[in-house]
C-alpha positions in Angstrom: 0.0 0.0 0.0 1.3 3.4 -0.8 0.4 6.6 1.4 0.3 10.5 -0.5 3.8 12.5 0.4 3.1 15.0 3.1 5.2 17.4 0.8 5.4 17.3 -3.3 6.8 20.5 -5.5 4.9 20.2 -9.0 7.2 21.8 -12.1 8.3 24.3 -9.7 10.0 27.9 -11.4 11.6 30.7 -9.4 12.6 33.4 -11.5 14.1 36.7 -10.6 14.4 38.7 -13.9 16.8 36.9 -16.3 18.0 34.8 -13.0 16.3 30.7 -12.6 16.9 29.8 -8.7 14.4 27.1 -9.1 14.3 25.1 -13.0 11.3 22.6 -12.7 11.6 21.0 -9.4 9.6 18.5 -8.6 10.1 16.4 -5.3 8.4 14.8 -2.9 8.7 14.2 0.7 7.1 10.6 2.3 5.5 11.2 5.7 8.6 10.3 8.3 11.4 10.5 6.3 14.2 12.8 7.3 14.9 14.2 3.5 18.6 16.0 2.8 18.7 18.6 0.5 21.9 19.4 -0.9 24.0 21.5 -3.4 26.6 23.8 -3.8 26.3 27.3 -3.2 24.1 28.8 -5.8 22.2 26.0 -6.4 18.3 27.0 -5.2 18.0 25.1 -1.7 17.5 28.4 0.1 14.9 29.5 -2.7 13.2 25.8 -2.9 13.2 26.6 1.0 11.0 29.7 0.7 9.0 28.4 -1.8 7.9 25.7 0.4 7.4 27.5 3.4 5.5 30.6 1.6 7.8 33.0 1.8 7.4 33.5 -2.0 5.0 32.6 -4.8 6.4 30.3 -7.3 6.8 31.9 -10.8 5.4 28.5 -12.3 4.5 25.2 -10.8 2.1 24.4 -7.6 3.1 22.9 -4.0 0.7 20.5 -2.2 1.3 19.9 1.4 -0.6 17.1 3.5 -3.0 16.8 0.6 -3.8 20.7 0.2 -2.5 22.6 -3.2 -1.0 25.2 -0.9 0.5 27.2 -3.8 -1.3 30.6 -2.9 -1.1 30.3 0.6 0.8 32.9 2.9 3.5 31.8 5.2 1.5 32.6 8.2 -1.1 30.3 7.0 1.3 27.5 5.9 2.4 27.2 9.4 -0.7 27.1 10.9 -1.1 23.8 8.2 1.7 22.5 9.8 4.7 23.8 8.1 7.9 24.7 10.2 11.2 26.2 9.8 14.5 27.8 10.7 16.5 29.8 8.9 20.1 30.2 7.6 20.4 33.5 9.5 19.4 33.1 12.9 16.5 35.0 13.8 16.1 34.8 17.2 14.8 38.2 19.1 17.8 38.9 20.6 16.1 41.1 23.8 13.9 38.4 24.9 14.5 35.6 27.0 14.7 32.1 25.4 11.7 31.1 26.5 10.1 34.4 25.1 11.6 33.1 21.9 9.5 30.0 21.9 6.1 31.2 23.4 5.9 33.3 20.4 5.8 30.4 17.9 3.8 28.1 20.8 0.9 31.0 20.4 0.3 29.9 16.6 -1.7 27.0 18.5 -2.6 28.6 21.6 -3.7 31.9 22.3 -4.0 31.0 26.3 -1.0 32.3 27.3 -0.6 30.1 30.3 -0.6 27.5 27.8 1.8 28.5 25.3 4.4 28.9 28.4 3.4 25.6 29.4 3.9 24.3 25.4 7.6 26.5 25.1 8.9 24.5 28.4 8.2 21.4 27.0 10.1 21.8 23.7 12.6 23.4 25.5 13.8 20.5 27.9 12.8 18.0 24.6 16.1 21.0 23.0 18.5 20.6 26.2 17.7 24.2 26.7 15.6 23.8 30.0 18.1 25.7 32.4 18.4 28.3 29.9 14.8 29.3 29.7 15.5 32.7 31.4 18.5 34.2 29.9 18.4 37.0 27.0 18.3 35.0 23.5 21.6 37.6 23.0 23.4 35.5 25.9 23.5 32.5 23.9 26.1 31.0 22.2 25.8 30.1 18.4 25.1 26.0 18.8 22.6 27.4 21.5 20.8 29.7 18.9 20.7 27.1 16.6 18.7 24.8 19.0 16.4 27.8 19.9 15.5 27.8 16.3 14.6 24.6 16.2 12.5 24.7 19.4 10.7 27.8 18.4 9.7 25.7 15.2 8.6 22.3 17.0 6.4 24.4 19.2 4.4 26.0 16.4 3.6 21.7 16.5 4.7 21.5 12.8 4.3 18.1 10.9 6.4 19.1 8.2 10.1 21.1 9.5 12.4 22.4 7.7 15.9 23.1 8.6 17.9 25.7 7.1 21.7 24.3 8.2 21.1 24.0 11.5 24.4 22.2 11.7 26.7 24.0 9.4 29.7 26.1 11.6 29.2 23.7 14.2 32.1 22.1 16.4 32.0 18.1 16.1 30.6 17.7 19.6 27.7 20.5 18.8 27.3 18.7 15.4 27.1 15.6 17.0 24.3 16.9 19.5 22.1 18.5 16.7 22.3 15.4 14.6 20.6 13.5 17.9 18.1 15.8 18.3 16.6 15.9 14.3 16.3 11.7 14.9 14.5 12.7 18.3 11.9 15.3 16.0 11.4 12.3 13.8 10.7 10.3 16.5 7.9 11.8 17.4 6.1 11.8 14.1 7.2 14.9 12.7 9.0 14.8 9.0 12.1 16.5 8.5 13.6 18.6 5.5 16.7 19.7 6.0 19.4 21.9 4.0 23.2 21.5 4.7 26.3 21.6 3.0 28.8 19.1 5.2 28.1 16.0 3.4 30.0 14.2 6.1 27.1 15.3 8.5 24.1 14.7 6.8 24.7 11.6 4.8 24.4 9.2 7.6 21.6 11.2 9.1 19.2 11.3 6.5 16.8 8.3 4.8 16.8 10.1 1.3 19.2 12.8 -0.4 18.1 15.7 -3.0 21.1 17.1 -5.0 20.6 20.5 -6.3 22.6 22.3 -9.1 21.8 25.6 -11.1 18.4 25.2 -10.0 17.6 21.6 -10.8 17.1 18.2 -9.3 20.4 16.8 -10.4 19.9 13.6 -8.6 18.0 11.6 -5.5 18.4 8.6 -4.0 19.6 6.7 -1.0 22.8 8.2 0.6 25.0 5.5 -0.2 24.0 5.9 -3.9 24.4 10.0 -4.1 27.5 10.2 -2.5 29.2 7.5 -5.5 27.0 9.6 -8.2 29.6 11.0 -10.7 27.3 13.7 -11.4 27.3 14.6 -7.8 31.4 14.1 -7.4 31.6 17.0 -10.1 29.1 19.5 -9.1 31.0 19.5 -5.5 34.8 18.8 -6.8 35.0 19.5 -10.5 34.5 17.1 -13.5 38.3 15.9 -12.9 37.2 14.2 -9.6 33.7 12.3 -11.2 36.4 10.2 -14.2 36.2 7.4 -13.4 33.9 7.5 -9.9 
């Protein structure tokens, strides 16, 4: 028996002028998976990003989450579907205290604020940021933002999330730590796709890989498979690398 992806793009264009981010992507995302999306700089993941969480209209091509065309949908509206992210950038608000941070996304479910507190200290001991519920967001360190992110995502209860490297710049112990806590978000039910550049990191983290490059699906597949792909050995190293891969 076959279930419907939560997530599919459909022919999916992102033009800006003369520029293509995005050349007819289609993908699709199975419900539980943990999905990588990869490419070199340049090669649309941020765009494809945006696209899926609303932050932009495609120029061509529809998007259909959970069973919903969501094409023309706002991101605010996306997210109350059950779309969530992080982004590349950190954007935590740097003058409130962590936990601050996370009631703001908790209120997409709740407006009881007693509840959205109650909601933003559960995801933040599910984070390992518990004992730092009451510092500034500016006090914490950069492995610590990155986790903030993410809890300020799982606590808008999202059934799709999508990470925006959450582990690039990290140290191997940090890497190690945010690579434990994506397998806990799948754990409970919630699907991940997630951006990064380290190949090293991602590959044994995720079930499926999507190589970008100039905008297009270059090639998917099991891990194992991408990274022995000659067409992915030359977008990352150069065509002398992928003769005879």
């Amino acid at each position: 028996m076959t279930t419907t992806p939560l997530l599919e793009t459909r022919g999916v264009w992102q033009r800006f002028g003369g520029l293509i981010a995005n050349s007819d992507v289609s993908i699709s995302v199975g419900r539980g998976e943990i999905v990588g999306l990869i490419g070199p700089n340049g090669a649309g993941k941020s765009t494809l990003f945006n696209l899926i969480a609303g932050v932009l209209p495609p120029t061509q091509g529809s998007i259909v989450f959970d069973g919903e065309d969501v094409t023309a949908l706002p991101a605010a509206v996306r997210c109350q579907r059950g779309v969530g992210r992080t982004f590349q950038v950190v954007k935590s608000f740097e003058t409130m205290t962590v936990i601050d941070n996370v009631i703001v996304g908790a209120l997409v479910r709740s407006t009881v604020m007693r509840d959205a507190r109650r909601k933003a200290h559960q995801v933040l001991e599910f984070c390992g940021l518990g004992p730092r519920a009451n510092v500034l967001a500016s006090d914490l360190v950069p492995s610590e933002k990155r986790r903030l992110e993410v809890a300020r995502a799982l606590a808008t209860e999202p059934k799709l999330l999508l990470l925006d490297e959450v582990l690039t710049g990290l140290t191997p112990v940090e890497a190690k730590t945010g690579v434990e806590l994506v397998r806990k978000v799948r754990d409970t039910g919630v699907t991940v796709l997630m951006v990064e550049h380290v190949m090293e990191i991602v590959m044994p983290l995720v079930d499926r890989a999507i190589v970008l490059d100039l905008g297009k699906v270059l090639v998917e597949g099991k891990p194992a498979d991408v990274v022995r792909d000659p067409k992915v050995i030359s977008a990352y190293l150069g065509d002398r690398h992928a003769v005879g891969a």
